[in-house]
N, C-alpha and C positions, 0 to 999 in steps of 0.2 A: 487849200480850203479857206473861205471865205472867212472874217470872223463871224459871221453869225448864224453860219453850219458847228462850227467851232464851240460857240455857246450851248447850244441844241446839241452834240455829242456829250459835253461835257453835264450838261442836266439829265441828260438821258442815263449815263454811266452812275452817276452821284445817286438819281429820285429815283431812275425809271428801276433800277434791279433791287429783286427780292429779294429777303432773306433764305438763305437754304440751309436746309435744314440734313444734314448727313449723319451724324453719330446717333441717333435714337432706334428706339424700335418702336413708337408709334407717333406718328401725329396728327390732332385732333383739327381737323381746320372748318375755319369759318364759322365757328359757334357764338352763339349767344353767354359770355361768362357771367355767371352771377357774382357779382362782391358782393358779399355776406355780410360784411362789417357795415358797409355805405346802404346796402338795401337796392343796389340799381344793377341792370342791365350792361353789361358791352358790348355791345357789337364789332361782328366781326372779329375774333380773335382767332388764335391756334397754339395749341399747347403741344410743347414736346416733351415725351416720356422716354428715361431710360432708364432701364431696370425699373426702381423699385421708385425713382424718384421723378420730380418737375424738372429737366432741365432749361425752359425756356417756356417765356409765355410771349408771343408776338400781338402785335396790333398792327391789321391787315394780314395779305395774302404773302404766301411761303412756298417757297418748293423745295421738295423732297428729292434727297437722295434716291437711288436704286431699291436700297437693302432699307427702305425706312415704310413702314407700313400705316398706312395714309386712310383715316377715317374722313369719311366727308359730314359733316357735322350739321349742314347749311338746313337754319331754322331750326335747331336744338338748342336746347339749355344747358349748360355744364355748373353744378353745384360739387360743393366739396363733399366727401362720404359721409354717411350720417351715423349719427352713434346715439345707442336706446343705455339711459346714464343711470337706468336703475332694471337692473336685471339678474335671474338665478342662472345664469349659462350653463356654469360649467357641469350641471347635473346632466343637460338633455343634449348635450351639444352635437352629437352626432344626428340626431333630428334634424335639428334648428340651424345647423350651419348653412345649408344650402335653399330653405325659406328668408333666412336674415339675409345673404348675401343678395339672393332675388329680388329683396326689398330695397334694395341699396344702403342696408347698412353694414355698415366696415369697420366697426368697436363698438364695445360691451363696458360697461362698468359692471362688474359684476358683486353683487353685494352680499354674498355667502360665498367665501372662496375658499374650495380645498385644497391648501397649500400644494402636493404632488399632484394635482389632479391641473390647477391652473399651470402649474410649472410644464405638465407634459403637453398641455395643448401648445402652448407658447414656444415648445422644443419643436416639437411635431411642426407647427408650423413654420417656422424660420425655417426648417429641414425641407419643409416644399412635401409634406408627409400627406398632411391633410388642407386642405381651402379651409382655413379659421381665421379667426376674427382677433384685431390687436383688442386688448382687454386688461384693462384698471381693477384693480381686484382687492377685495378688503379678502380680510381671513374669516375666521366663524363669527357668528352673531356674537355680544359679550353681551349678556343680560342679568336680569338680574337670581334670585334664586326661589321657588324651581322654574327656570326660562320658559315662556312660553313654546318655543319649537325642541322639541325634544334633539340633542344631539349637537343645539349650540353651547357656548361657555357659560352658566350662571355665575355668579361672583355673589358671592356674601357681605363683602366687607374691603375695605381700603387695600389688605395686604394682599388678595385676592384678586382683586382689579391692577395692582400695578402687578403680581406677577403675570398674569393672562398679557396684559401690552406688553413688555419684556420678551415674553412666548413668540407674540405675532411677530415684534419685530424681527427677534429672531429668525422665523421663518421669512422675511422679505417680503411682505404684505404691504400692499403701496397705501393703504389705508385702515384704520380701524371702524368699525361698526359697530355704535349703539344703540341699544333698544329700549322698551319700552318700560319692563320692570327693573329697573337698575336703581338704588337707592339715592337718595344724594350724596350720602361717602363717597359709594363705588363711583359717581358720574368724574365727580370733582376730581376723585383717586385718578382717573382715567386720563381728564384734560392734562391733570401737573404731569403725569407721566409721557403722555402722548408729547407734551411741549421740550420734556429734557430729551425726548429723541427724534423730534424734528419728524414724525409722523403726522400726520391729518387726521379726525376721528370725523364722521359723520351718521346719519341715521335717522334714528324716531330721537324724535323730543319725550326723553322719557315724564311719565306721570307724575313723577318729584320731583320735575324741573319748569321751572316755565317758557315760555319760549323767549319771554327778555333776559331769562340769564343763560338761554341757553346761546344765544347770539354774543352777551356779554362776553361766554366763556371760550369764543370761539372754533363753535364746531362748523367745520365746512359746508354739511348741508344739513337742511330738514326736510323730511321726506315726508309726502303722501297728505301735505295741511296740519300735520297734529300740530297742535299746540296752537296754530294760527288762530282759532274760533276761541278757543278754549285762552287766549291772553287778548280775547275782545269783548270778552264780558263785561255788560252792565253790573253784574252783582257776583262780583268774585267769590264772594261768601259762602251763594247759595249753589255755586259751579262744585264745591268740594262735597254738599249732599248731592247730589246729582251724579255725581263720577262712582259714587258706592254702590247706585246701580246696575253699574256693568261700564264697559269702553263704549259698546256698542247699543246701549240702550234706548228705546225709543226718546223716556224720559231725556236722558240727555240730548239726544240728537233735538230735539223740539227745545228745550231749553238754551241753546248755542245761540237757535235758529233766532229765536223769541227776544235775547238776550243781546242781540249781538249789537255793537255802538262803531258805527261808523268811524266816528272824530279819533274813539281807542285804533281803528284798526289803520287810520292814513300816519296814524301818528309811529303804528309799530313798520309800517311799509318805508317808512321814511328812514326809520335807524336802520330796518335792515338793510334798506338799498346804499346804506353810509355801511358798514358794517363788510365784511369778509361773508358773510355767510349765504351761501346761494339754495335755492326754492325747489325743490324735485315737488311739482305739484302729482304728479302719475294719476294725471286724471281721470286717464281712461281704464284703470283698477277702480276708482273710487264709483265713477258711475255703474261699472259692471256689479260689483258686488251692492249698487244699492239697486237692482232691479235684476237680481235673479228670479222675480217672478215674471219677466217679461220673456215669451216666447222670443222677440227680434232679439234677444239676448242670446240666450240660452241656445235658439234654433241657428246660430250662425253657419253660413255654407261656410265658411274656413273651417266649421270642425274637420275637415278632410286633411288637413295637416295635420290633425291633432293625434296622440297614438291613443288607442280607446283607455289605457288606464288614466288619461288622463281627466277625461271624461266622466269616470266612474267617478273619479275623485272631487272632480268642481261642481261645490252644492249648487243644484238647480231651484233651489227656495221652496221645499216643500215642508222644511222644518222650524220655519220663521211665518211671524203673522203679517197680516195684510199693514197693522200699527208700523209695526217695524219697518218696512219698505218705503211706507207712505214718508217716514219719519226721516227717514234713511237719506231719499229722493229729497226731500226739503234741506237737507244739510250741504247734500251736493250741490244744489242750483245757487243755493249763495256761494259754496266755493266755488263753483264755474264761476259767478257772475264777477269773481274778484281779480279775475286774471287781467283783465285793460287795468282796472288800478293800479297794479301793481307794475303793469308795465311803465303806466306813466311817472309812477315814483320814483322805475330806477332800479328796480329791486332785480338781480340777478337771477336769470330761470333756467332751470334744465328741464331738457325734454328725459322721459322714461316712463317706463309701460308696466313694471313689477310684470314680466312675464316669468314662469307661468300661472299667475292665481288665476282665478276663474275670467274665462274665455278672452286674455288677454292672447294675442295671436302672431308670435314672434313675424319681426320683422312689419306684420299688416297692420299690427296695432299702434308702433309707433308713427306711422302715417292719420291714424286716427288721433293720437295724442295729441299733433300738430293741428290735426280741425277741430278736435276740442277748445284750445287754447285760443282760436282765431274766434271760434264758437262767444265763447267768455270773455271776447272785448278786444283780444290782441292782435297786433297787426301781422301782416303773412310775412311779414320781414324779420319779426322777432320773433314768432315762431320759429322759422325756418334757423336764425341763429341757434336758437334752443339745441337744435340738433347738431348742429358746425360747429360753428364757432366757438358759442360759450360754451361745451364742452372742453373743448382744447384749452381755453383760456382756465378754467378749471383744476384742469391736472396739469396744470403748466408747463402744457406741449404745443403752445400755438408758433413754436418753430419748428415743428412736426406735420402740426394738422390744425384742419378749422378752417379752410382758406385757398384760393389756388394759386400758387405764387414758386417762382423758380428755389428748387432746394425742399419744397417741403415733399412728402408721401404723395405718391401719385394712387391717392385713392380718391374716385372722384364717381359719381355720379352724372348719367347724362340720360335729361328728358326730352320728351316729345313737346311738353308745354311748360310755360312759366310759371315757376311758382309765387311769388311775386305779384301776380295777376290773382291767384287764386292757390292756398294752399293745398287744396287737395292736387294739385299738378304734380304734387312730387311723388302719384303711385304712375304717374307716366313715365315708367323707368326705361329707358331703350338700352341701355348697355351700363353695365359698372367694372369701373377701374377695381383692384383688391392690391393694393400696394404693385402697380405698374403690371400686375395682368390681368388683361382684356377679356371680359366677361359680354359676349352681345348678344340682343333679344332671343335668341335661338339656344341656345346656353343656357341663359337665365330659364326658358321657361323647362329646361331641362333638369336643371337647379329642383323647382317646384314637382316637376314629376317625381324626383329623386326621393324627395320628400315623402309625395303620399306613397310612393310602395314600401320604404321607410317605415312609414307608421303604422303600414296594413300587416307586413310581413307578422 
């Protein structure tokens, strides 16, 4: 052999052979990978799955073993699983598991958690019992006294709130939840306590708190805007007659609206985005409930997932005035419209849907949460984190999840179109991963059937 046959064999064996791929049981090839963190496209990749895990992510073409089951990916998009970061799960779960799973999402934070009730989904499913979802889970509401939802913890007083955190941790509650009547003893009782045991507290920014000390005091998240409008007042003064009104008064909602000072709020976006404390905006609860007189509301085809009591139970606005909604509707449009500020500040966001309050639509809805958010200023890349990434980075699992990367959960998501290009692409769900098993189109939409005769039976 010549040497310059010699060369040419020796390039050929070095460049020309692919990697093969033998020990997995699936591999995904020739997809489009989204990096969630960077906001860009890859081309051309192929992800190997075994068991429950990544073990390999290639750049270019691969060949499969015999015994290795070979998805062809070519012109799909692969995102990492998505998780809805403000939810009641563990009440409906046997519904919602295979609508949430349909949607591609693959964890729950669930913010009312009943200790043996979360503990047996989380058995059941490791046991391969039921298809459930991994899930972050506070314990009962701590509020204040008499709590606004009957059958969570009210607290009185100082001695009362560190015993109730003592209880939770007790039970292994991976967070605490507070709410909205909780006094400032109980708040303050809560944080010193939550800090000597190395627990997280998050929630509503209670009413005797503001939201700069509640960020001061470092609670994990604040949910749903409170506090946000209400620590951007022009006239602080006249925010405390205003609130004697009611939470949900017109008077107040129009005086937030009326009231509200820009310079206050780049100035609050700025500490929190410096700050530990991250944004559960759940925006798509906040616009539902301010337009429960809207039939496009009220009349949604996904009621078919719904089970009729649940129905019975979401006010369809016949017991509020025209004032109220008008008033309602005005407070949401400035909190849509704050969502690019915030992004551009820096400010830490999670995605979540508060399902189930009125016609928020597990699984459908956190897809809507994401168009809301792109709706309100933000880009389809920081959305799309909201649901990945800064989840993970949250509960500080992002060497878990949040990502597609060799080692972590092989729960992944794969669509038809880019989302990236447009966020609503990610209800084009072609198949989803659920911790390394393959869930594709045919499945999924068997998932959904499951569902509505579920909710009919």
């Amino acid at each position: 052999m010549n040497q310059r046959l010699l060369w040419i064999s020796l390039f050929t064996l070095v460049f020309g052979c692919k990697n093969k791929v033998e020990d997995a049981n699936y591999l995904i090839k020739n997809v489009r990978l989204i990096d969630v963190e960077k906001g860009i496209v890859e081309e051309n990749r192929s992800v190997a799955i075994s068991g429950e895990e990544i073990i390999a992510v290639y750049d270019g073409d691969v060949n499969a073993g015999e015994s290795v089951n070979v998805i062809d990916a070519s012109g799909k998009y692969l995102i990492p699983g998505l998780w809805d970061m403000h939810t009641h799960y563990n009440w409906n779960y046997h519904f919602f598991n295979p609508v949430l799973i349909a949607n591609g999402v693959t964890g729950v934070r669930e913010m009312w958690g009943i200790p043996d009730t979360v503990k047996s989904i989380r058995d059941r499913t490791e046991a391969g019992k039921i298809l459930g979802l991994d899930i972050y889970s506070a314990g009962s509401i701590i509020d204040g006294v008499p709590p606004i939802w009957p059958g969570s913890s009210g607290v009185a007083d100082s001695a009362e709130a560190v015993a109730e955190v003592r209880k939770q941790v007790e039970e292994g509650m991976d967070f605490l939840k507070v709410y909205s009547l909780l006094s400032r003893e109980s708040y303050f009782a809560i944080v010193e306590e939550a800090r000597k045991n190395d627990i997280p507290f998050a929630g509503h920014v209670p009413s005797s708190i503001s939201m700069w000390e509640a960020i001061e005091a470092g609670q994990q998240s604040a949910e749903h805007f409170y506090g946000i409008l209400e620590a951007c007042t022009s006239d602080p003064e006249k925010l405390q007659e205003q609130a004697k009104k009611g939470f949900s008064s017109p008077e107040k909602a129009n005086f937030l609206v009326d009231g509200f000072d820009q310079a206050i709020f780049d100035s609050l976006a700025t500490v929190l985005a410096k700050s530990d404390t991250w944004l559960s905006p759940t925006l798509v609860v906040l616009r539902n409930i301010s337009n429960l007189d809207d039939s496009t509301i009220t009349q949604d085809p996904r009621m078919e997932y719904i089970p009729s009591f649940f129905d019975q139970m979401w006010n369809r606005g016949s017991s509020r005035s025209k004032e109220h909604y008008d008033a309602a509707r005005r407070k949401f449009e400035l909190e849509l419209s704050l969502m690019g500020d915030l992004e551009k500040a820096g400010v830490k966001i999670l995605a979540g849907t508060d399902y189930p309050n009125p016609f928020c639509f597990p699984g459908f809805s956190l897809h809507d949460e994401l168009e809301l958010m792109v709706i309100g200023g933000m880009s389809n890349a920081a959305a799309l984190r909201a649901a990945t990434l800064n989840p993970a980075l949250f509960m500080k699992k992002d060497d878990t999840f949040g990502s597609i990367q060799k080692g972590k959960k092989a729960s992944l998501v794969l669509l038809d179109e880019n989302p990236l290009a447009d966020i609503n692409n990610v209800r084009t769900v072609n198949a989803v991963f659920l911790r390394g098993k393959y869930l594709n189109r045919s499945k999924l939409d068997s998932l959904l059937e499951e569902t509505k005769k579920l909710v009919s039976d």
